[in-house]
C-alpha positions, 0 to 999 in steps of 0.5 A: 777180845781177850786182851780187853775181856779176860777169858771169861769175858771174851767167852760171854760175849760170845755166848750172847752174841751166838745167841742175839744171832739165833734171837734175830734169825729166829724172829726174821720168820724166813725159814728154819734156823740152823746153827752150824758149830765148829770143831764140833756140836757138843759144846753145851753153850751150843745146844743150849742156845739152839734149843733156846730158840728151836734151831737144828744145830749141825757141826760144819765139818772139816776144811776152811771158811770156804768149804765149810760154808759151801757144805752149808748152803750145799745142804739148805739149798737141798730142801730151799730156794735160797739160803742166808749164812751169818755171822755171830759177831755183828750184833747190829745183824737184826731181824729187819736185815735177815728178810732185806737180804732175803727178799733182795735173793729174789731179784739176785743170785747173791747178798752180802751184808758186808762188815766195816773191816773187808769182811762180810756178816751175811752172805745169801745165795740161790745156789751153791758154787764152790768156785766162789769161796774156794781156797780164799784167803779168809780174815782180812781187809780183802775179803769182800773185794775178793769175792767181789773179783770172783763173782765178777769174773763169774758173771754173777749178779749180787747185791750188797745191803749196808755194811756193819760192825763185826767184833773181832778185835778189842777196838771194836768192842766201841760198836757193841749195843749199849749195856752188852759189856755189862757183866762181863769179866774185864781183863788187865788194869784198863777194867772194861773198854770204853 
């Protein structure tokens, strides 16, 4: 988001969707809320915004998308019957979907809340199963259909909620909420995106 934000742009736009994310996950009232960070949890923004809104902050640890989300629901699925992982760049991901997609676990083993671009922003699960995140390929248009594949070949019962936007390149800035950019650093001669 650089190219359309400047450093100190994308870097605030980050910090508000981190915290809209913690916002929507508190206010959806299913259970505790945990921020896992990466590399590390000593990041200021990230205790700030955890503490903000009552949530443990934990560090993912090493490993790709896939292990790292593993030992996460790895560990919820400890203490929980079901656990909700999310994104914290959908902004559209709000309090109202958090409880559909928890409320489906009780009739699957797995949610999604796919993205508009392949990817996922939610995924919920009953148990941890490593083989289903496993040396994926992660950021790009297959994603979904990938994991589709594998809990497919696994036999898993899943249920997807309506797909939304995640914001990873400048193009989708166009599906921020109204007024988001505002304040934001605007890099290069275009000024802020449309």
């Amino acid at each position: 988001l650089e190219p359309a934000l400047g450093a100190a742009g994308a870097t605030a736009l980050a910090e508000r969707m981190l915290r809209h994310a913690l916002v929507q996950a508190t206010a959806a009232g299913i259970g505790p809320v945990e921020l896992c960070a990466a590399p590390d949890a000593t990041h200021p923004a990230l205790r700030c915004a955890a503490a903000a809104c009552g949530a443990s902050l934990t560090e993912q640890g090493p490993g790709d998308l896939g292990l790292r989300m593993h030992r996460a629901f790895a560990r919820s699925l400890l203490c929980h019957d079901h656990a909700l992982l999310i994104g914290t760049d959908a902004p559209s991901l709000d309090a109202a979907m958090l409880r559909d997609a928890a409320n489906t676990l009780r009739h699957f083993d797995v949610v999604f809340v796919p993205t508009l671009d392949g990817g996922y922003a939610l995924v919920g699960l009953r148990r941890a199963d490593n083989r289903w995140f496993a040396d994926m390929t992660w950021s790009h248009a297959r994603v979904m259909a990938d994991t589709r594949e594998r809990l497919r070949a696994a036999g898993v019962r899943w249920a997807e909620l309506p797909p939304v936007a995640d914001i990873d390149e400048p193009p989708d800035l166009r599906h921020l909420p109204a007024r988001w950019l505002d304040g934001l650093v605007a890099g290069g001669p275009g000024g802020h995106p449309a």
